[in-house]
N, C-alpha and C positions, 0 to 999 in steps of 0.2 A: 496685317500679320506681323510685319516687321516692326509697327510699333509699342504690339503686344509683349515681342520678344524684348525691344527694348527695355522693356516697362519691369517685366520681370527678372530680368537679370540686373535691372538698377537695384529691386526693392530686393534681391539677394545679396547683392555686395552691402545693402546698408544694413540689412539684419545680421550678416556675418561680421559685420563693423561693430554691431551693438554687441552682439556678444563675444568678438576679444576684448572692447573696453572694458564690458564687468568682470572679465577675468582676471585683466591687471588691474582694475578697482581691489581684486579680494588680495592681491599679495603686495609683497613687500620686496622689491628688485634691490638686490643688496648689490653695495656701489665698491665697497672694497672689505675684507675681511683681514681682519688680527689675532692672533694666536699669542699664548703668556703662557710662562707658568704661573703659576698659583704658590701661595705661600706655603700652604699646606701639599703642597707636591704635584700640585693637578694641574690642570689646566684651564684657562680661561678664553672664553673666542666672543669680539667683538666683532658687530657689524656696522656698519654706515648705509644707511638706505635714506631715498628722497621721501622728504614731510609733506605734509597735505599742501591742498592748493594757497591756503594761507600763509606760506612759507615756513609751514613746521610749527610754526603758533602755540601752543595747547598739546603739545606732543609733550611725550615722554615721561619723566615722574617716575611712580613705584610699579613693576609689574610682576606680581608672584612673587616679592623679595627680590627681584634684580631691576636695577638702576636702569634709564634710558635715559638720555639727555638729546636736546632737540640745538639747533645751528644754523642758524641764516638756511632753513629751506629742509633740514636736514637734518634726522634720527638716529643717533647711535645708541645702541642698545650690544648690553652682552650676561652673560651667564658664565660660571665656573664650576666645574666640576672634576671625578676623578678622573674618569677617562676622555677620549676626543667623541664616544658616541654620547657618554654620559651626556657631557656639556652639552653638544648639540640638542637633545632631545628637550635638555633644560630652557634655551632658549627657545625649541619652539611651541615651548608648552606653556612659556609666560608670555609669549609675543602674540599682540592682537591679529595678527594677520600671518600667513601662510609664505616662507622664504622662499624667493625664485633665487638661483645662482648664477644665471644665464648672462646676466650681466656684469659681474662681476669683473670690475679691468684691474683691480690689486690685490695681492694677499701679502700681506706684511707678517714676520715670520721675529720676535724677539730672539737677538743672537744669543741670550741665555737658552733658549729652546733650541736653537741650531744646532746649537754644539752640545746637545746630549745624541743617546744612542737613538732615542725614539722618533727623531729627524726625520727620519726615509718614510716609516712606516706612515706618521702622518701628513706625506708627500702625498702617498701612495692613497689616504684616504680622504682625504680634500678633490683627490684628483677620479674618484668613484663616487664624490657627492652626485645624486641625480641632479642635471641638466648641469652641472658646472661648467664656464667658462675654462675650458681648458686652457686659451690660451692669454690668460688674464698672467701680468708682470709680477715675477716672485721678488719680494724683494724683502734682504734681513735688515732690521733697524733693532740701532743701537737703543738699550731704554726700554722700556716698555712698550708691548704694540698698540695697549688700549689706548696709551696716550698719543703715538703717533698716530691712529685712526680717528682720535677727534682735534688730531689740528688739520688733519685734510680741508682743506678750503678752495672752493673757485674762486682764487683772487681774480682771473682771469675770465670772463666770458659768464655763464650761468649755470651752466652742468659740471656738474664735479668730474661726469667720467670723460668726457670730453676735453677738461682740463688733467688732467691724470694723463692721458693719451697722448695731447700735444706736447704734454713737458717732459715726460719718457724720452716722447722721438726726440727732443730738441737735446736732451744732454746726452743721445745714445749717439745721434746724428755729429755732438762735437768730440764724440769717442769717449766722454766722462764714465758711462756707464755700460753694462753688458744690455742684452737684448733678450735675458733670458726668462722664457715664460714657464708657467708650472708644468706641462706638457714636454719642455725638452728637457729641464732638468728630471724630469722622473722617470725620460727616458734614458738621460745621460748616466745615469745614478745607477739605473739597473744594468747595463748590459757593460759598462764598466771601461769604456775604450775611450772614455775622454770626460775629465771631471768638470762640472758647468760652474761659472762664473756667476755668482747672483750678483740684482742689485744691491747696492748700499744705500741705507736710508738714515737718515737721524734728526734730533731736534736740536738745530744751532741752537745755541746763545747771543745774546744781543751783544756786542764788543764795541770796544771803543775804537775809532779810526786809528790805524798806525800802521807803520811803514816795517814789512815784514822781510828779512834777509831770506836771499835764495830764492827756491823758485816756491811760488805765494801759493801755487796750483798742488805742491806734493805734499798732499794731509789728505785725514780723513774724512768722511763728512762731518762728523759732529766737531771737528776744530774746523771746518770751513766760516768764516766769519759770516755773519747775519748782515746783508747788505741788503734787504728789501722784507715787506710787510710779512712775506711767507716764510716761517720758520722750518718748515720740513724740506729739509734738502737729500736731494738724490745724487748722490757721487761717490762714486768710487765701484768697490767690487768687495764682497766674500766670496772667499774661495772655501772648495770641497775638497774632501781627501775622501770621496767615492762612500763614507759611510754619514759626515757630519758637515759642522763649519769649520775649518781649522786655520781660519786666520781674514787678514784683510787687505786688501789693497786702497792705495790710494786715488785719487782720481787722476793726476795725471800718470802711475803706473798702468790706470785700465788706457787709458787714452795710447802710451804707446803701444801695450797689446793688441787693441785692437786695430792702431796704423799697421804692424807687421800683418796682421792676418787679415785683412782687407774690410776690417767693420767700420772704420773711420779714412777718410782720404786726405787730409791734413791735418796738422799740429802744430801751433807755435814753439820755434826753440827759440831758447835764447844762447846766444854763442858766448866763450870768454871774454868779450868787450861789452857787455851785455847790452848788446844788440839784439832786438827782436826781429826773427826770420821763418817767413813761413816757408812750411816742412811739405811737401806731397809726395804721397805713395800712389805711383800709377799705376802699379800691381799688386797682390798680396805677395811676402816674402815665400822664399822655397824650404821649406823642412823638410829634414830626414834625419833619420835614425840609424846608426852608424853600428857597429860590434854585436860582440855576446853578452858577455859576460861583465865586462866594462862595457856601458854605451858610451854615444857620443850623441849629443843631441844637436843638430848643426844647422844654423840660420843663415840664408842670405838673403841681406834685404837690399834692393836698389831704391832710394827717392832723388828728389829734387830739390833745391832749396832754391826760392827764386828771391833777389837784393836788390838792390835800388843801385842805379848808375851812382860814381862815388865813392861809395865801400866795394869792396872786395873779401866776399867774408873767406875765410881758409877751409877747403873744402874738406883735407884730411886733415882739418883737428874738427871738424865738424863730423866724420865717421867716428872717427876714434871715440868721442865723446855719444854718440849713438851707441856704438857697441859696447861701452862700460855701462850706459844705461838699460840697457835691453839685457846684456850677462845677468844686470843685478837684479832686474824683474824675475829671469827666470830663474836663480838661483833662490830667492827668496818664494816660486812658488812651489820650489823642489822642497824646501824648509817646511812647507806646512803639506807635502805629500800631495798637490794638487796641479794634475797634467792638465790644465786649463788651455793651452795650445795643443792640444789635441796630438800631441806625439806616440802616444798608445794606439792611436787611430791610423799611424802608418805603423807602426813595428808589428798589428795582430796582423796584416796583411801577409807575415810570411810563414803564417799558420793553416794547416789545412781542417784540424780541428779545435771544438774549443777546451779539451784538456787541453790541448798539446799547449796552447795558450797561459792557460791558467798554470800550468807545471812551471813558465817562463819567468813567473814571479817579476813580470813588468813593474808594479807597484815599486818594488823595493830597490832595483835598480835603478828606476827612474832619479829617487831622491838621492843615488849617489854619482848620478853620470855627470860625464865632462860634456861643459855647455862651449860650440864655438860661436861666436857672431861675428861674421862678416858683410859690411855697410860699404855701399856705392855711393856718393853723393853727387849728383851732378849739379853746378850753377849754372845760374840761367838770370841774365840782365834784365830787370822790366824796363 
């Protein structure tokens, strides 16, 4: 009896096996998605999906009058149209197989599309695709997105999404980049109490070696110099102003953002002797929201600098030189309207409704409030 039972509940798991195989035999698991405008005013959405077991071989060519092109393993295919349902519908009426979204770990967003009005809306509809990856990495690249989705490449390893994943964590993990997925910006977008920081993406140029003044790290991506086979680099931050993109950060501005607010746990400085000194923050800094009418938006951060027996680096010019860098972070993202530290997130707190909120016209004041920063630094001898 018990071998019967085994018998049959083997040949269920392996029929149940056969048929999810030919289900993802019939589709297409799109690996990361790009959005464009169009010349003609519309819209254009690339995908990247994995090529047959040949490594993509014989893929791609002409489909319905839109282009596919195949890549070490891997199909990218796309359509343009006028609207975001048009297009869709366009690709999947010239694509041989049937899009799952489920998998999806990028959606790469052209900052000429950001920074229009239509931004949110098609947040809001990427993010109601059925079975989409909600929490796949939003990220605006400079340039075109069709191009930046077909330089996507696993330099690294063999799975594109795999590598997408790892190198996210790695430059979020040294504070270069936000951590922000489609999911929280379209939650952040709608309810209005804290504007989300996207990634930044772009395709370096190849540049000649040379010796760069100042700190090498405060640019954007696309002037990050090309130091390795992969052109698509992820650094920095766009910021929002609650309806679009309205500007950008650098990467080492997201890096010291996210050392105050507890996304990153240290940062190289370099002091006025240019001395290199690593930075730790063993807490997230304290914010609060100060006035009425005039705010006051008020930081205190405590870290650590630890130095090598020897030097003695100076601790209060090493604050000082923190809070002229951390003032100018947040004054410049008062400039583009974008509460990216989340200080609307404590001032709606002394609302009991959300007119009473919205009458508060937070927004407007925000961009003109007085920013303090005040930095602890303690040294510590290794």
């Amino acid at each position: 009896m018990k071998k019967t039972c085994l018998l049959l509940i083997f040949l269920c798991c392996f029929l149940l096996t056969g048929c999810m195989s030919s289900r993802v035999e019939e589709q297409l698991l799109v690996i990361v998605l790009g959005l464009d405008t169009a010349e003609n005013g519309g819209l254009t959405l690339t995908v990247k999906v994995p090529g047959n077991s040949a490594g993509g071989q014989g893929g791609g060519g002409q489909s319905g009058g839109e282009q596919g092109s195949d890549q070490k393993g891997y199909l990218t295919l796309h359509a343009t149209g006028h609207l975001f349902s048009d297009t869709l519908e366009l690709l999947l009426a010239t694509t041989p197989r049937s899009l799952n979204f489920s998998q999806v770990w990028e959606i790469a967003i052209s900052r000429e599309l950001a920074e229009t009005a239509q931004f949110p809306a098609l947040l809001q509809q990427l993010y109601t695709l059925p079975r989409m990856h909600t929490q796949a990495a939003l990220v605006i690249c400079e340039g075109k997105a069709r191009k930046f989705v077909e330089e996507q490449k696993p330099y690294v390893g063999l799975r594109l999404s795999r590598y997408i994943e790892v190198t996210l964590r790695n430059y979020a993990d040294k504070g270069f980049v936000p951590t922000t997925t489609l999911a929280k910006a379209v939650r952040e977008m709608r309810y209005g109490w804290q504007d989300p920081l996207l990634i930044l993406g772009a395709i370096s140029q190849e540049q000649e070696d040379r010796i760069t003044e100042g700190n090498v790290l405060d640019v954007d991506a696309e002037k990050l110099p090309s130091t390795s086979v992969n052109k698509v680099k992820f650094y920095g931050a766009a910021a929002t102003d609650g309806e679009k993109v309205s500007g950008t950060l650098t990467g080492y501005e997201m890096a010291l953002i996210n050392l105050i607010r507890g996304g990153a746990q240290s940062l190289n400085l370099t002091d006025e002797n240019g001395f290199p000194l690593p930075l730790y923050a063993r807490t997230p800094a304290t914010l609060s929201v100060k006035g009425d009418e005039q705010l006051s938006l008020d930081v205190r951060f405590i870290c650590e600098v630890n130095y090598l027996s020897g030097y003695a680096p100076n601790g209060e010019k090493i604050a000082q030189q923190l809070e002229r860098e951390i003032t100018e972070v947040i004054q410049k993202l008062q400039k583009m309207r974008c509460d990216g530290l989340g200080f609307g997130s404590l001032c709606v707190r002394r609302f009991m409704t959300i007119p009473e909120w919205e009458n508060f016209h937070f927004r407007e004041k925000y961009a003109s409030a007085q920013v303090n920063v005040n930095v602890q630094v303690r040294l510590k001898e290794e």
